[in-house]
C-alpha positions as CSV (number, residue, x, y, z in Angstrom):
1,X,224.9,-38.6,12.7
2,X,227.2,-35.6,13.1
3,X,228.8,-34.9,16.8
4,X,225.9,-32.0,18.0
5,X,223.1,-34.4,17.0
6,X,225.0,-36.7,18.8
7,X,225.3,-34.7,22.0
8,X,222.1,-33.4,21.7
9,X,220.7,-36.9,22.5
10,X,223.0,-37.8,25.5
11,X,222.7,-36.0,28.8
12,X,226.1,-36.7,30.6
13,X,225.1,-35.7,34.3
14,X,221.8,-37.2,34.9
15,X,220.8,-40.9,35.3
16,X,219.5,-43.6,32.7
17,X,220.2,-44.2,29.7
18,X,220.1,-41.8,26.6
19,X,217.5,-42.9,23.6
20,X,220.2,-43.5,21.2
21,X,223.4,-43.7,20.8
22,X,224.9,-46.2,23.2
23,X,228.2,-45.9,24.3
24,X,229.3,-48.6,21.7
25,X,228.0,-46.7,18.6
26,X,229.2,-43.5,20.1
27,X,233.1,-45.2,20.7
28,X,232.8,-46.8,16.9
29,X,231.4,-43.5,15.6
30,X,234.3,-41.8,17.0
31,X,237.2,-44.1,15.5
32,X,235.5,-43.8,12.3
33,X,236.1,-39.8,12.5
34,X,239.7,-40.6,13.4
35,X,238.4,-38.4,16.6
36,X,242.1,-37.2,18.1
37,X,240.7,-35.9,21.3
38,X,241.0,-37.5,24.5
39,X,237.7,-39.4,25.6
40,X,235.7,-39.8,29.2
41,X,233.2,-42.7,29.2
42,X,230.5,-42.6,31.4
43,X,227.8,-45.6,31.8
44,X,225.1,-46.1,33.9
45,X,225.3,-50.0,33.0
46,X,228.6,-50.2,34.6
47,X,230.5,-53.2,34.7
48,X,231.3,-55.6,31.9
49,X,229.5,-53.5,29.8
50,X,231.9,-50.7,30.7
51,X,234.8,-53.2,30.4
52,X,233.8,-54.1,26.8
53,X,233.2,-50.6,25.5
54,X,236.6,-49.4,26.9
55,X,238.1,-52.2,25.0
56,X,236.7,-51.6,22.1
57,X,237.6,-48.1,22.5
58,X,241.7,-48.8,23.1
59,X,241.7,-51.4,20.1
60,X,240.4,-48.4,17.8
61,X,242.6,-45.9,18.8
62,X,241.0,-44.0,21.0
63,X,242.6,-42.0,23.5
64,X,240.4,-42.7,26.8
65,X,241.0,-41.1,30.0
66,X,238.3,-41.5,32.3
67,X,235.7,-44.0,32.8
68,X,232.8,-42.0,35.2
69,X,229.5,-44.1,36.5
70,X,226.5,-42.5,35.9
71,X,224.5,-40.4,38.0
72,X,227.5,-38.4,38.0
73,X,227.6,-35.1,39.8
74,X,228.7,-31.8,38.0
75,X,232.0,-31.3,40.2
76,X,232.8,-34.8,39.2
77,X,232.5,-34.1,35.7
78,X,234.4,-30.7,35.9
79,X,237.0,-32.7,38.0
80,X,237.7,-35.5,34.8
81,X,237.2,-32.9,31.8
82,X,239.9,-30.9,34.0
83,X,242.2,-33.8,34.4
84,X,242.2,-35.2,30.7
């Protein structure tokens, strides 16, 4: 998948889970790009699902600089887009 189907199919502010990706595919997807950006995870699982992804995200490369917990409001969003 390219990176607007991709986004297309996650909606970052509400809660639940998107259809497809998960965060895992989207983190591997990402490294496989050699994506240079900086990344902000944001789960509703939470937990040791979160732990794992983030690992797997810093063992591929990948810049990450926020870890959110979803539902997450838009002032929190604008507030870790704004700090990364």
């Amino acid at each position: 998948p390219d990176a607007k189907s991709l986004t297309q199919q996650m909606d970052p502010v509400k809660g639940g889970r998107s259809p497809e990706p998960d965060g895992i595919e989207v983190v591997s997807w990402l490294a496989k790009t050699n994506f240079s950006g900086r990344v902000i995870l944001m789960s509703g699982y939470g937990g040791k699902y979160v732990e794992v992804t983030s690992k797997i995200a810093e063992v591929k490369g990948l810049r990450l600089t926020e870890t959110l917990t979803k539902p997450v409001s838009p002032a929190t969003l604008r507030q870790a887009v704004a700090g990364s």
